[in-house]
Backbone as ProteinMPNN parsed JSONL, in Angstrom:
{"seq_chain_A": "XXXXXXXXXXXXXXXXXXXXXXXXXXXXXXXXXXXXXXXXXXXXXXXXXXXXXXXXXXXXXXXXXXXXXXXXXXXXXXXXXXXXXXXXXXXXXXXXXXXXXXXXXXXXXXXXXXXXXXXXXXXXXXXXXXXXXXXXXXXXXXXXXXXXXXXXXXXXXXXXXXXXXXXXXXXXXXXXXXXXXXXXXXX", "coords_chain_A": {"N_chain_A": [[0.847, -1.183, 0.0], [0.463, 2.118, -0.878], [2.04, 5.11, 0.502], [1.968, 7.574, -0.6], [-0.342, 10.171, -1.267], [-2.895, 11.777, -2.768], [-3.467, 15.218, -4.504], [-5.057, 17.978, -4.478], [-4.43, 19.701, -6.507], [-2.185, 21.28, -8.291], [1.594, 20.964, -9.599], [3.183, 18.166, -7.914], [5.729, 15.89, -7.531], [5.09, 14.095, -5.424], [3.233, 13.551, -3.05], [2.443, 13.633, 0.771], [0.411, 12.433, 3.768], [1.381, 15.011, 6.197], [2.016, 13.73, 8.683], [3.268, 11.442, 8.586], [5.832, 12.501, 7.441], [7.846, 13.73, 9.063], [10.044, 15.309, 8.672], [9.623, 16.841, 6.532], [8.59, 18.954, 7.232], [8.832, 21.812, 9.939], [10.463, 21.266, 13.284], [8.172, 22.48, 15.302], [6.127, 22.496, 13.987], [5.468, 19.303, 13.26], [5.028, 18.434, 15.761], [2.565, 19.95, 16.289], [0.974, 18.596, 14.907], [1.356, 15.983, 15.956], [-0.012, 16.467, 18.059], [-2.664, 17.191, 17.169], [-6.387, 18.111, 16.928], [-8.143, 18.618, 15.397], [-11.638, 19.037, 13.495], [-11.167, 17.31, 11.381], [-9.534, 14.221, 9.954], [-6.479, 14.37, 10.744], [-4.685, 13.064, 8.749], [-5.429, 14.543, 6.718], [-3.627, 16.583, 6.257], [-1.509, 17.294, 3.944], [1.621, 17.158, 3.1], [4.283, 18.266, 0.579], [7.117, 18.063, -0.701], [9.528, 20.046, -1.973], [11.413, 22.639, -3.992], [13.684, 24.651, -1.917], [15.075, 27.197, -2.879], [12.629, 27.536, -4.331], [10.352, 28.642, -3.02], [9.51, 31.091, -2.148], [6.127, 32.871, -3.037], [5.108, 33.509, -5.5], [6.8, 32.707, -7.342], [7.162, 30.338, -6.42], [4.069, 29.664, -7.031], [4.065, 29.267, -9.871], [5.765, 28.178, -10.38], [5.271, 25.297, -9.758], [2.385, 24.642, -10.723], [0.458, 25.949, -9.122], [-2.465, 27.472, -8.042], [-2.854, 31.032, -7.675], [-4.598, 31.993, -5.807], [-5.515, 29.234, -3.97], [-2.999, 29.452, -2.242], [-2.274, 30.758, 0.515], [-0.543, 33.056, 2.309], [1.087, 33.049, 5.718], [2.27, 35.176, 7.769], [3.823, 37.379, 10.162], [3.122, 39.559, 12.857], [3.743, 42.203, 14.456], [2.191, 43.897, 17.374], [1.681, 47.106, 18.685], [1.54, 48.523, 21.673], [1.604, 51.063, 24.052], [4.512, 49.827, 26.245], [4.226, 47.147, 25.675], [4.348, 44.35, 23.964], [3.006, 42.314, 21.191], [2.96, 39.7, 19.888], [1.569, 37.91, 16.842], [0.002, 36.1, 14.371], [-0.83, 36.337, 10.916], [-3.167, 34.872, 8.487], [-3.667, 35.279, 5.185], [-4.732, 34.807, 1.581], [-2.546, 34.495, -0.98], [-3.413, 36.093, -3.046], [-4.487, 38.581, -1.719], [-3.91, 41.67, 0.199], [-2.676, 41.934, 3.494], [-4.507, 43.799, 6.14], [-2.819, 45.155, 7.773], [-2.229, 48.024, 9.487], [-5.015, 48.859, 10.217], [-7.199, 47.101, 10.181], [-5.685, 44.602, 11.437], [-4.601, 46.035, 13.441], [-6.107, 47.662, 15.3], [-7.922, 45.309, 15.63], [-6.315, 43.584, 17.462], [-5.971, 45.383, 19.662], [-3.996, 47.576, 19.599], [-1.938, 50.366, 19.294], [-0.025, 50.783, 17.28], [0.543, 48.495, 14.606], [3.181, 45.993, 12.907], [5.283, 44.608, 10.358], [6.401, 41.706, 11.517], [9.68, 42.201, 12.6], [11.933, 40.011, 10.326], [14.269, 38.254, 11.883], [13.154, 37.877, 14.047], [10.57, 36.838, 13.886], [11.675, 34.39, 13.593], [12.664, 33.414, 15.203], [10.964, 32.832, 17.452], [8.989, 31.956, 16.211], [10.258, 29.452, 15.779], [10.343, 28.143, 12.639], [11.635, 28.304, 9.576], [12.473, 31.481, 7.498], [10.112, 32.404, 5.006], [8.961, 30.333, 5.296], [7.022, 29.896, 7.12], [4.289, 29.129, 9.318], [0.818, 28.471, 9.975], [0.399, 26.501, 11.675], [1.659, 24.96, 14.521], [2.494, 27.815, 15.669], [3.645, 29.668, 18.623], [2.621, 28.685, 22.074], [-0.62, 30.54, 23.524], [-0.399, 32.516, 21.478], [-2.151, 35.168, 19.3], [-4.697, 33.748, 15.917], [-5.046, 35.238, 13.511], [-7.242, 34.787, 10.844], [-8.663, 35.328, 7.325], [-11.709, 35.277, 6.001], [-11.861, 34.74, 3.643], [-9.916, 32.558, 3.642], [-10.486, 30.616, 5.151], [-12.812, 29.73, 3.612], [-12.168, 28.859, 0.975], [-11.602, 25.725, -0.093], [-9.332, 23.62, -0.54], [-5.911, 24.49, 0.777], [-2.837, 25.773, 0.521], [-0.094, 26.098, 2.418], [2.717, 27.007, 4.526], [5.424, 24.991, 5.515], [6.928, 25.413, 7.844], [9.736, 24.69, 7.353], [11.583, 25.995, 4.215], [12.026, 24.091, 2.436], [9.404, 22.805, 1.976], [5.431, 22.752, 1.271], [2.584, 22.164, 3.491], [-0.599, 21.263, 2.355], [-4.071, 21.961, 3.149], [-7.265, 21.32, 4.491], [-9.246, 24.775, 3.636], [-10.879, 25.134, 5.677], [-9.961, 23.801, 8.387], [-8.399, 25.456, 9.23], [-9.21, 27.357, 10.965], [-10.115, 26.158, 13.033], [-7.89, 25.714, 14.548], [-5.038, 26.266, 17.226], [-5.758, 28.996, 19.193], [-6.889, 30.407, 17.115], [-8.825, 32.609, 15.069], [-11.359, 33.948, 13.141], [-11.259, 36.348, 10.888], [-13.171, 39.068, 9.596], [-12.749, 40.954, 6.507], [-9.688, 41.151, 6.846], [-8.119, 40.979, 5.146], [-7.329, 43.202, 2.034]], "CA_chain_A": [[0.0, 0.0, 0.0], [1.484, 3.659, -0.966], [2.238, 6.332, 1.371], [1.368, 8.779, -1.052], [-1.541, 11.051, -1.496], [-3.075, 12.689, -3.966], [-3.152, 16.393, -4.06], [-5.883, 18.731, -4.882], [-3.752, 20.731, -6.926], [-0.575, 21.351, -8.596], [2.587, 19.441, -10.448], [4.457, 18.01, -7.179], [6.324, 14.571, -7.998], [4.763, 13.15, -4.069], [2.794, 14.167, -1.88], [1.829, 12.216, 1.832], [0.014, 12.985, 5.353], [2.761, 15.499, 7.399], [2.118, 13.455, 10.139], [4.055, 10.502, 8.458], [7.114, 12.98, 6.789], [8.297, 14.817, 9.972], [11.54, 15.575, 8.664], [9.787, 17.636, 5.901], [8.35, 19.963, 8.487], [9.63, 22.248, 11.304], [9.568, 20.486, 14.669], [7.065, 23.1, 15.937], [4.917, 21.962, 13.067], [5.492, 17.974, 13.93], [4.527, 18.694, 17.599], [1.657, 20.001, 16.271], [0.078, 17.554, 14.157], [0.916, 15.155, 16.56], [-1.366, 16.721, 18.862], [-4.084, 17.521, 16.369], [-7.324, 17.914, 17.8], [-9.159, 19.375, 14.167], [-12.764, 17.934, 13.316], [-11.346, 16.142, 10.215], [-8.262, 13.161, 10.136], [-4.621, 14.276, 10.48], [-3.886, 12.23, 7.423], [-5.811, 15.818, 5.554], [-2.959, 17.651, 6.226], [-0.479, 16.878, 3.386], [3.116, 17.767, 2.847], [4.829, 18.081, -0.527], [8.667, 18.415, -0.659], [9.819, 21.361, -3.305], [13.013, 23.327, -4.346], [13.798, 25.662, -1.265], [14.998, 28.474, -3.76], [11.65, 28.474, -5.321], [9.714, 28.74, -1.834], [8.564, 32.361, -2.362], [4.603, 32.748, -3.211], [4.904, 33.871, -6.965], [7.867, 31.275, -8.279], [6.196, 28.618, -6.371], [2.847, 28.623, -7.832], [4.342, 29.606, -11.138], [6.744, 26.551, -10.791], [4.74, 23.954, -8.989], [1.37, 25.148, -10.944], [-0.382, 26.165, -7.832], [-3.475, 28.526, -8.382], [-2.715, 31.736, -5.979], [-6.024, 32.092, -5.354], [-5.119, 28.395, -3.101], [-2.431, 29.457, -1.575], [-2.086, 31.536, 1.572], [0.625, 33.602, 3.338], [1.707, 33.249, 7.139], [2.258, 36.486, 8.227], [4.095, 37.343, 11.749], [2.965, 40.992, 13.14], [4.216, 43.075, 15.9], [1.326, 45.096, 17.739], [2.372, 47.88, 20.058], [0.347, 49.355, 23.146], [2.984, 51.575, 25.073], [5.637, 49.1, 26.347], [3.701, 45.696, 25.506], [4.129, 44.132, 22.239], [1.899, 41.011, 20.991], [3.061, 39.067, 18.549], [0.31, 37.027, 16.128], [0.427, 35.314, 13.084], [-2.284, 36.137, 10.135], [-2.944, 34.097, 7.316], [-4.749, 35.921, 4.268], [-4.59, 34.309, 0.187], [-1.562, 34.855, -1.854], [-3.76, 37.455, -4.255], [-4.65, 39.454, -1.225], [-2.88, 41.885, 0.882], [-3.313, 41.739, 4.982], [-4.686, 45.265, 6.523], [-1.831, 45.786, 9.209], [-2.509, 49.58, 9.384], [-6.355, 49.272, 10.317], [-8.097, 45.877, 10.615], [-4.607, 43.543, 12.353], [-4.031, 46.992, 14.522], [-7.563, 47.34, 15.905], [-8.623, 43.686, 16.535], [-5.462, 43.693, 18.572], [-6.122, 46.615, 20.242], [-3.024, 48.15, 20.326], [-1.696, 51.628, 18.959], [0.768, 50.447, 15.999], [0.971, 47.1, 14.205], [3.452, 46.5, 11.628], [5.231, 43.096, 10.128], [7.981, 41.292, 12.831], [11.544, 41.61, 12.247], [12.23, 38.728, 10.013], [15.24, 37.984, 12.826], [11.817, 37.924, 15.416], [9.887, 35.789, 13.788], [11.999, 33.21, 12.868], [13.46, 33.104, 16.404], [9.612, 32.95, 18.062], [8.346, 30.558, 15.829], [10.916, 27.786, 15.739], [10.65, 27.928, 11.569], [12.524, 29.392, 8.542], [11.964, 32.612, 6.842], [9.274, 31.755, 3.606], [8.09, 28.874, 5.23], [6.182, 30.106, 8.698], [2.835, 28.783, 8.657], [-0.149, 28.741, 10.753], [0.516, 25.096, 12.131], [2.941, 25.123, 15.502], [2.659, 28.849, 16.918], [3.753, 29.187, 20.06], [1.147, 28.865, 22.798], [-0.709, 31.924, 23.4], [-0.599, 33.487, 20.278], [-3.203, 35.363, 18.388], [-3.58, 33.53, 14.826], [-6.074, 35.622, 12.63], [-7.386, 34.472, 9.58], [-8.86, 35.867, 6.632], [-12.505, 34.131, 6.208], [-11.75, 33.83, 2.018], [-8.822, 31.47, 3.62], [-11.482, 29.795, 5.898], [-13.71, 29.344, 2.374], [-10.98, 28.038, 0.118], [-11.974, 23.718, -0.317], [-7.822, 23.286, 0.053], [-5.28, 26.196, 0.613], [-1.446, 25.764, 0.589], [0.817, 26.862, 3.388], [4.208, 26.673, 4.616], [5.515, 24.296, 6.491], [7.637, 25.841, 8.754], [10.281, 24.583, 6.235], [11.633, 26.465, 3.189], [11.774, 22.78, 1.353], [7.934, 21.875, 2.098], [4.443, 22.924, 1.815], [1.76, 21.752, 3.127], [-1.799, 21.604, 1.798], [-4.952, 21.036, 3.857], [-9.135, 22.123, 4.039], [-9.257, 26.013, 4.384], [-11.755, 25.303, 7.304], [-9.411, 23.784, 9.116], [-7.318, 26.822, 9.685], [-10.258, 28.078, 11.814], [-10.071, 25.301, 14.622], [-6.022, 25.611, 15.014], [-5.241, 27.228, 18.432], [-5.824, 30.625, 18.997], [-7.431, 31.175, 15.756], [-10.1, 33.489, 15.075], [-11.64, 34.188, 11.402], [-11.321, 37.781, 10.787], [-13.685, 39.693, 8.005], [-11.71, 41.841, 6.384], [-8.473, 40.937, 7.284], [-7.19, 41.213, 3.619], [-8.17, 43.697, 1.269]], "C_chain_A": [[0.886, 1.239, 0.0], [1.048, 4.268, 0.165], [1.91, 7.519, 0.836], [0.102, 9.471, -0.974], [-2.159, 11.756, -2.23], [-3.818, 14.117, -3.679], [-4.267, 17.131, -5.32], [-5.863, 19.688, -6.222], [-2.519, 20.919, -7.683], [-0.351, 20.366, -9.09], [3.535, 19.191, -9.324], [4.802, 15.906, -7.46], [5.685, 13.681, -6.948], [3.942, 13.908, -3.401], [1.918, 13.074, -0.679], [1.112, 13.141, 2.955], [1.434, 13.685, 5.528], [2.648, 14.905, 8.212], [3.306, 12.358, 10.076], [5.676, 10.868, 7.229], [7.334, 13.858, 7.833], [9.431, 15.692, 9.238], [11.05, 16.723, 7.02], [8.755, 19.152, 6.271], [8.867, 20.629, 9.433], [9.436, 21.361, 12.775], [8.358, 21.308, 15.393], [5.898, 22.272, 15.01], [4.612, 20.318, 13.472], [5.023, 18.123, 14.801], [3.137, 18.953, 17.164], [0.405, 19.457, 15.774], [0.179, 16.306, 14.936], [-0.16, 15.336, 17.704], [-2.622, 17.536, 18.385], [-5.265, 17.29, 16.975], [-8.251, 18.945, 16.194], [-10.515, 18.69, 14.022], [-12.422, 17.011, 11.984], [-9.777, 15.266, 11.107], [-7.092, 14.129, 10.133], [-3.717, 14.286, 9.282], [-4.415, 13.457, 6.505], [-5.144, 16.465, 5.835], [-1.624, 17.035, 5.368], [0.836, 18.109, 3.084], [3.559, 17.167, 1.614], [5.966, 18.783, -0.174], [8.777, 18.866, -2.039], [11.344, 22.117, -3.211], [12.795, 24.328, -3.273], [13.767, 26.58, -1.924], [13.5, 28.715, -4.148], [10.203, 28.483, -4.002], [8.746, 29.916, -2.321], [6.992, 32.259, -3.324], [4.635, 32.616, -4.744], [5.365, 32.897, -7.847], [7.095, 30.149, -8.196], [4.874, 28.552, -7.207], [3.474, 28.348, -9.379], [5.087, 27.668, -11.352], [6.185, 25.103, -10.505], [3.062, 23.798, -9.754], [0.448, 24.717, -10.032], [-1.301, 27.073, -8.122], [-3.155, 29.832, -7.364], [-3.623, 32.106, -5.501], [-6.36, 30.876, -4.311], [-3.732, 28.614, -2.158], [-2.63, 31.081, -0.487], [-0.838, 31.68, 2.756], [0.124, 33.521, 4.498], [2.326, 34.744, 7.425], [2.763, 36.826, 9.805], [3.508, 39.303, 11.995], [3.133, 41.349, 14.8], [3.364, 44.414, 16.136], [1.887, 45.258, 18.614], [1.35, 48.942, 20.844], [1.356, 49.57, 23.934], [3.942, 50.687, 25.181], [5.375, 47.992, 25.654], [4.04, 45.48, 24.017], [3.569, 42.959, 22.143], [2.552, 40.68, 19.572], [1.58, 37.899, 17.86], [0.709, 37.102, 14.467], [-1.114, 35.901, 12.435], [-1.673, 35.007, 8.926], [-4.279, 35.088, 6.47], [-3.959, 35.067, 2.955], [-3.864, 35.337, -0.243], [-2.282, 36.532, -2.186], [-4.389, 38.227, -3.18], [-3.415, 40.103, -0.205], [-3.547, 42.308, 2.287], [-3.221, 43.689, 5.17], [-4.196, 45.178, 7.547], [-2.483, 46.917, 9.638], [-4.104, 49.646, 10.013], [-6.974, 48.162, 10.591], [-7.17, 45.149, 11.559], [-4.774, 44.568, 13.579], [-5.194, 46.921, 15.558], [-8.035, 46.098, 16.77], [-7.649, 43.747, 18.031], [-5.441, 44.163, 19.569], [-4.402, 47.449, 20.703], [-3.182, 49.456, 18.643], [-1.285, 52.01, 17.629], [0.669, 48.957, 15.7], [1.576, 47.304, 12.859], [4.679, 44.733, 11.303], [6.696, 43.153, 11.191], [9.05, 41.537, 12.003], [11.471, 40.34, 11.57], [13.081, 37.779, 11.562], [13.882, 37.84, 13.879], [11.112, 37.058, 15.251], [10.277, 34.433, 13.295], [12.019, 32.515, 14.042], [12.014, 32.761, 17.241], [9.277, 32.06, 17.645], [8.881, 29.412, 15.638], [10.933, 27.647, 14.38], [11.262, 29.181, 10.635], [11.4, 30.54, 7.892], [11.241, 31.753, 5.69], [8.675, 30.364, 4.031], [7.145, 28.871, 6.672], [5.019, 29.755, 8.458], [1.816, 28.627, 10.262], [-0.245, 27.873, 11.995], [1.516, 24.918, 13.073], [3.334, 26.027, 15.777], [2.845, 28.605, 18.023], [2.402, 29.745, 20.571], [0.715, 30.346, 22.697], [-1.036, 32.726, 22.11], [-1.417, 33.766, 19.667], [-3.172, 34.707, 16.668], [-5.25, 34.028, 14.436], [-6.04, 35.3, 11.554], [-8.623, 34.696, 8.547], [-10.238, 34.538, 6.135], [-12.233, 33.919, 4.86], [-10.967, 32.858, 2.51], [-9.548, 29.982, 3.934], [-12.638, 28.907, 4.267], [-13.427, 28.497, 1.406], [-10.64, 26.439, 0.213], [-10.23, 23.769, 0.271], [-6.787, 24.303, -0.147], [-3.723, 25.374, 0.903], [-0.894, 26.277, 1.508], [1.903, 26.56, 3.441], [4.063, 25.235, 5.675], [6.558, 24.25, 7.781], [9.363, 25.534, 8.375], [10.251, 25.767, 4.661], [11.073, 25.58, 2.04], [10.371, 22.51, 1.41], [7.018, 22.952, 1.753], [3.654, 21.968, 2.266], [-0.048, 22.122, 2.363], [-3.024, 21.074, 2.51], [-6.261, 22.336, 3.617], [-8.823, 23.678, 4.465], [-9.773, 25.935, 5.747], [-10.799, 24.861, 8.352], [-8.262, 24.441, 9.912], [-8.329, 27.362, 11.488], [-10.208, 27.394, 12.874], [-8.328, 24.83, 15.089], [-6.213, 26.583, 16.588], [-5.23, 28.388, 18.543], [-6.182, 31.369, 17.726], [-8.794, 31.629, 15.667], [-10.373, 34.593, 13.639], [-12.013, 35.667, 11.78], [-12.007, 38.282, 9.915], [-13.034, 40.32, 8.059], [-9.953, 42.272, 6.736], [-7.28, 41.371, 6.258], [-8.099, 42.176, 2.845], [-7.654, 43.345, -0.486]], "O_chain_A": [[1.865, 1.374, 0.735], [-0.024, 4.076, 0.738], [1.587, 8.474, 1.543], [-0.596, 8.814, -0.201], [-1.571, 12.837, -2.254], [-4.648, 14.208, -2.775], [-4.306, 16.937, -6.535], [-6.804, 20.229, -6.802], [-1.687, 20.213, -7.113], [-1.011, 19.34, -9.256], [4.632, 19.745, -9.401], [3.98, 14.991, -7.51], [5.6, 12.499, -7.279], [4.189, 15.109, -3.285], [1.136, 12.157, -0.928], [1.238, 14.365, 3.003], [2.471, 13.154, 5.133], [3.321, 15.419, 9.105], [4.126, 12.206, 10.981], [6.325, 10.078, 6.544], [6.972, 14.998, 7.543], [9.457, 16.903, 9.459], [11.96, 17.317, 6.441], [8.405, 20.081, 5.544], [9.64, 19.889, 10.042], [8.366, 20.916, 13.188], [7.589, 20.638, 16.082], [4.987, 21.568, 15.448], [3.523, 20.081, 13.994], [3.886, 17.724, 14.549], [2.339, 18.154, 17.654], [-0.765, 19.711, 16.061], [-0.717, 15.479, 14.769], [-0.956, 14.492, 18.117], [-3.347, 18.293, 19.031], [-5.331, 16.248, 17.627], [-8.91, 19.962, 16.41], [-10.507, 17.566, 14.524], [-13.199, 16.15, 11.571], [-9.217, 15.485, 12.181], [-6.983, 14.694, 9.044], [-2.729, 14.913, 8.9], [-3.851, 13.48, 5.411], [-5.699, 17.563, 5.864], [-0.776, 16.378, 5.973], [0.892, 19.33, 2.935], [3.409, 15.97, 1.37], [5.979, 19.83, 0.473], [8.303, 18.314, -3.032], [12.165, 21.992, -2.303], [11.786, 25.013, -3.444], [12.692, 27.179, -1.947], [13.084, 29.865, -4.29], [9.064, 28.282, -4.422], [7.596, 29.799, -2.747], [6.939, 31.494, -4.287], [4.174, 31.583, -5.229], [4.765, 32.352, -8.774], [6.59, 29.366, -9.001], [4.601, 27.6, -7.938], [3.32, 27.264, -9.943], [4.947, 26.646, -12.023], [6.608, 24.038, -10.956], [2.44, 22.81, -9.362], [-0.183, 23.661, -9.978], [-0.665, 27.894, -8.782], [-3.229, 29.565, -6.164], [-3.427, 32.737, -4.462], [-7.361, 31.108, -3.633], [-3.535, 27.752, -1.302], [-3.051, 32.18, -0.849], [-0.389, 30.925, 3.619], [-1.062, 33.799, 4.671], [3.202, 34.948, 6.584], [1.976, 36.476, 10.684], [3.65, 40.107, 11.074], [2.747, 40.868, 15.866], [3.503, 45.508, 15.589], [2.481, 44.463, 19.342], [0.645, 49.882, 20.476], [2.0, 48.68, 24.491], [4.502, 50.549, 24.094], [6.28, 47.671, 24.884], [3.992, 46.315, 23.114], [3.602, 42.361, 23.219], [2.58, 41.308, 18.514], [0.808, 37.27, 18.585], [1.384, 37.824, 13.734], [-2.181, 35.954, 13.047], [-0.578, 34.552, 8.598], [-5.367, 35.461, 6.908], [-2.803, 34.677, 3.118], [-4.088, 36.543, -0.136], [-1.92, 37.644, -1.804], [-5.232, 38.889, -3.785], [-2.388, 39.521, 0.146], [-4.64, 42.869, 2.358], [-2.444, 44.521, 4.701], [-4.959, 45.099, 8.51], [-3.501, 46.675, 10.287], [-4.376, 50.802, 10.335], [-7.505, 48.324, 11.69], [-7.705, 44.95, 12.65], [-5.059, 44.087, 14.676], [-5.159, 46.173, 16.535], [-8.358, 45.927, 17.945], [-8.019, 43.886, 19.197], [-4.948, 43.572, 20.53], [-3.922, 47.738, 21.799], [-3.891, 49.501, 17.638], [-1.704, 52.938, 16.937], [0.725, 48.199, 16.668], [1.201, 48.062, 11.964], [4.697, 43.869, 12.179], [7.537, 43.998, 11.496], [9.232, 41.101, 10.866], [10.917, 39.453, 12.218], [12.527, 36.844, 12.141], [14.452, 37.473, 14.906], [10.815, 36.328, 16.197], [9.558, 33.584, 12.769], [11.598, 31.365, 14.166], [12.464, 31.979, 18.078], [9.128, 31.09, 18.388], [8.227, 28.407, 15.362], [11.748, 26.735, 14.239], [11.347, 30.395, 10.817], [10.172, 30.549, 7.801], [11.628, 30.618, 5.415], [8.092, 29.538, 3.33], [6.665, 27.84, 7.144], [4.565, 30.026, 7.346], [2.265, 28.699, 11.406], [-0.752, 28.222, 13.061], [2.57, 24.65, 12.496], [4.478, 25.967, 16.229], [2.425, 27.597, 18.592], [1.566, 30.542, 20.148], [1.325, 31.212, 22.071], [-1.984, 33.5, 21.98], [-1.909, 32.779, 19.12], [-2.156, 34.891, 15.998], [-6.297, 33.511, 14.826], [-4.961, 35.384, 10.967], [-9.683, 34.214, 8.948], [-10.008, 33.341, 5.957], [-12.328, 32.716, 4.615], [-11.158, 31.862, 1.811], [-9.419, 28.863, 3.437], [-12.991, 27.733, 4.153], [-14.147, 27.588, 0.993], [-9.536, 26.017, 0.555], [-10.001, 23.951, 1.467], [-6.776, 24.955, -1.191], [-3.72, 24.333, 1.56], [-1.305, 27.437, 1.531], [2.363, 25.845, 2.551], [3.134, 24.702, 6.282], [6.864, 23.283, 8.479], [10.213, 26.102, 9.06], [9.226, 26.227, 4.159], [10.25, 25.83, 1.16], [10.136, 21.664, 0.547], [7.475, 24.093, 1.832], [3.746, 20.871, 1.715], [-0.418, 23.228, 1.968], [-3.153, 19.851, 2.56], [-6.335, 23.434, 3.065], [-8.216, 23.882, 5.516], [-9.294, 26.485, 6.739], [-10.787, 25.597, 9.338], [-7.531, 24.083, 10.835], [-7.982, 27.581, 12.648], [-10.262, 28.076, 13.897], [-7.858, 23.899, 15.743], [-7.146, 27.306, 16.94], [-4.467, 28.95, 17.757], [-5.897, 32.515, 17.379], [-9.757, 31.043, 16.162], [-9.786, 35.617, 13.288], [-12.782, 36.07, 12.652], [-11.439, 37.966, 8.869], [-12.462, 40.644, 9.099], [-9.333, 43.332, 6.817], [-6.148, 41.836, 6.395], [-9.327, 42.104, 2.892], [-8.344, 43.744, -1.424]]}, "name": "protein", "num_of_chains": 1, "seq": "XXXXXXXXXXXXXXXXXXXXXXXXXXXXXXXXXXXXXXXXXXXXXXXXXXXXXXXXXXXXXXXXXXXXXXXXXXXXXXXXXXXXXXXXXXXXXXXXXXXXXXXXXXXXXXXXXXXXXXXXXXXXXXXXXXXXXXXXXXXXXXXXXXXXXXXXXXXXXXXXXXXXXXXXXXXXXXXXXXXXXXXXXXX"}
């Protein structure tokens, strides 16, 4: 019996459950699929292994033919209320862009919000730059998400890895921890 999976989407040579390719995941991400608690299986969260270099949103679909209308950015943001700062993750679709400035700032409630230090969010989330994804925030954390992401049958993300994505139901973004579907998140 194969290990493979077949994939909603795209030209990738493999694709399996992440639960049974750790090693093409961040360990935050592993940790977190082993303690999955979503209303569907586990086994719907697949991982496809890809050319690091061509990680970035635009190459990849271009190269992997991904629709960007299925895929969706990870997003780290740094809100500021006098001393305090809050870090939180959004996720909004490739072809939109997240409202830092006015919808992220607000919900938050703080004064300024504006994107982390790369060097901040790499170091916070336990994964590489271009591959942060929604899947293995640390505790605590706000993770807003953009309800077109929530709508989207199967959406693309990182995998906390440059080399990987994975691909799983938009809805299931919505029952990750600390997540909370935002209208208007992206304009």
């Amino acid at each position: 019996m194969s290990d493979e999976s077949t994939v909603p989407f795209g030209s990738f040579d493999a694709a399996w459950p992440a639960v049974r390719r750790p090693e093409l995941v961040a360990e935050p991400v592993s940790a977190a699929l082993a303690a999955w608690a979503g209303s569907g299986p586990v086994e719907s969260v697949l991982v496809v292994d890809t050319d690091p270099d061509k990680a970035d949103t635009t190459v990849f679909c271009q190269t992997y033919d991904v629709p960007p209308e299925a895929s969706a950015n990870c997003v780290v943001v740094a809100a500021k209320r006098g001393q305090d700062t809050t870090l939180a993750a959004c996720v909004v679709l490739a072809t939109t862009r997240l409202d830092v400035n006015r919808t992220v700032r607000k919900h938050l409630g703080a004064r300024k919000a504006s994107f982390a230090p790369m060097d901040t969010a790499v170091v916070e989330t336990g994964m590489e730059y271009g591959g942060i994804t929604p899947l293995g925030l640390p505790k605590g954390w706000p993770l807003l998400v953009d309800e077109a992401v929530i709508a989207t049958p199967h959406v693309l993300v990182g995998s906390g890895l440059r080399r990987g994505k994975l691909i799983l139901p938009g809805a299931a973004l919505a029952e990750l921890p600390g997540a909370e579907v935002v209208p208007g998140l992206a304009g």
